[in-house]
C-alpha positions in Angstrom: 83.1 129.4 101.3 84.1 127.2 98.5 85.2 124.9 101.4 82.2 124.9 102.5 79.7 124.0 99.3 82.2 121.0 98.4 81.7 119.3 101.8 78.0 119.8 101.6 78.1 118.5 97.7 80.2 115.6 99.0 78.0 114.7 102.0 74.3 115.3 99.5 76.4 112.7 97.2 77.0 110.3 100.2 73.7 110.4 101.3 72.0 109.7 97.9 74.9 106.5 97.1 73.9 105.1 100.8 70.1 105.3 99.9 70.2 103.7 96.4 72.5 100.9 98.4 69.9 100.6 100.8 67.1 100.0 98.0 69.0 97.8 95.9 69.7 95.6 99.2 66.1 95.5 100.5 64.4 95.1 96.8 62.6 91.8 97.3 63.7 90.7 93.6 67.2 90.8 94.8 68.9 88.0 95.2 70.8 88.5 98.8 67.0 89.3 100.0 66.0 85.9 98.8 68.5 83.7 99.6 68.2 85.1 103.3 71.5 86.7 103.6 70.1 89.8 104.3 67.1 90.3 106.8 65.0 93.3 107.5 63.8 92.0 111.4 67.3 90.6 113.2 66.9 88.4 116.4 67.4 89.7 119.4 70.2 88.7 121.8 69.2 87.2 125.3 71.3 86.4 128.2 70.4 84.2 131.1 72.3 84.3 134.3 72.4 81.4 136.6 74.3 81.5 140.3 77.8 79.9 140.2 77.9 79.5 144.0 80.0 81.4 146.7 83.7 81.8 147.0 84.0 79.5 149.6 82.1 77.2 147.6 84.8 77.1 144.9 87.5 77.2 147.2 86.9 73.9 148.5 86.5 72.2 145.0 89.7 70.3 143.4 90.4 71.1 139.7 88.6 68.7 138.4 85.6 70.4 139.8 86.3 73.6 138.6 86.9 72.4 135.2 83.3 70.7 135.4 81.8 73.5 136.4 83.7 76.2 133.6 82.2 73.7 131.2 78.8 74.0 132.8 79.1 77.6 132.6 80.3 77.4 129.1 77.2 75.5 127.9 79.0 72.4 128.1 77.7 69.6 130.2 
């Protein structure tokens, strides 16, 4: 049971170090906060997908083609 009452000691002590973190962090008087290394509200990722053509379509084209359009598709132009 001992067992037990450690692990739960250990975890409350976790728990209480991980929210004192997360208020020192967030404090707007600290200086990560205001030198904008840390932000509360993160961007969100977006993804656009365009059609690369068919099979055949890339079958027929010579390397130098395919390298143009791997650039294309890399954001390359």
């Amino acid at each position: 049971m001992s067992e037990d009452n450690e692990v739960l000691m250990l975890l409350k002590a976790l728990v209480e170090k991980v929210n004192k973190l997360e208020k020192a962090v967030y404090d707007n008087d600290n200086m990560l906060m205001k030198s904008g290394f840390v932000v509360v509200d993160t961007p969100t990722p977006s993804m656009s997908v365009s059609n690369t053509g068919d099979v055949d379509n890339i079958a027929k084209m010579d390397w130098q083609e395919i390298g143009a359009l791997v650039s294309k598709m890399e954001g390359g132009y």
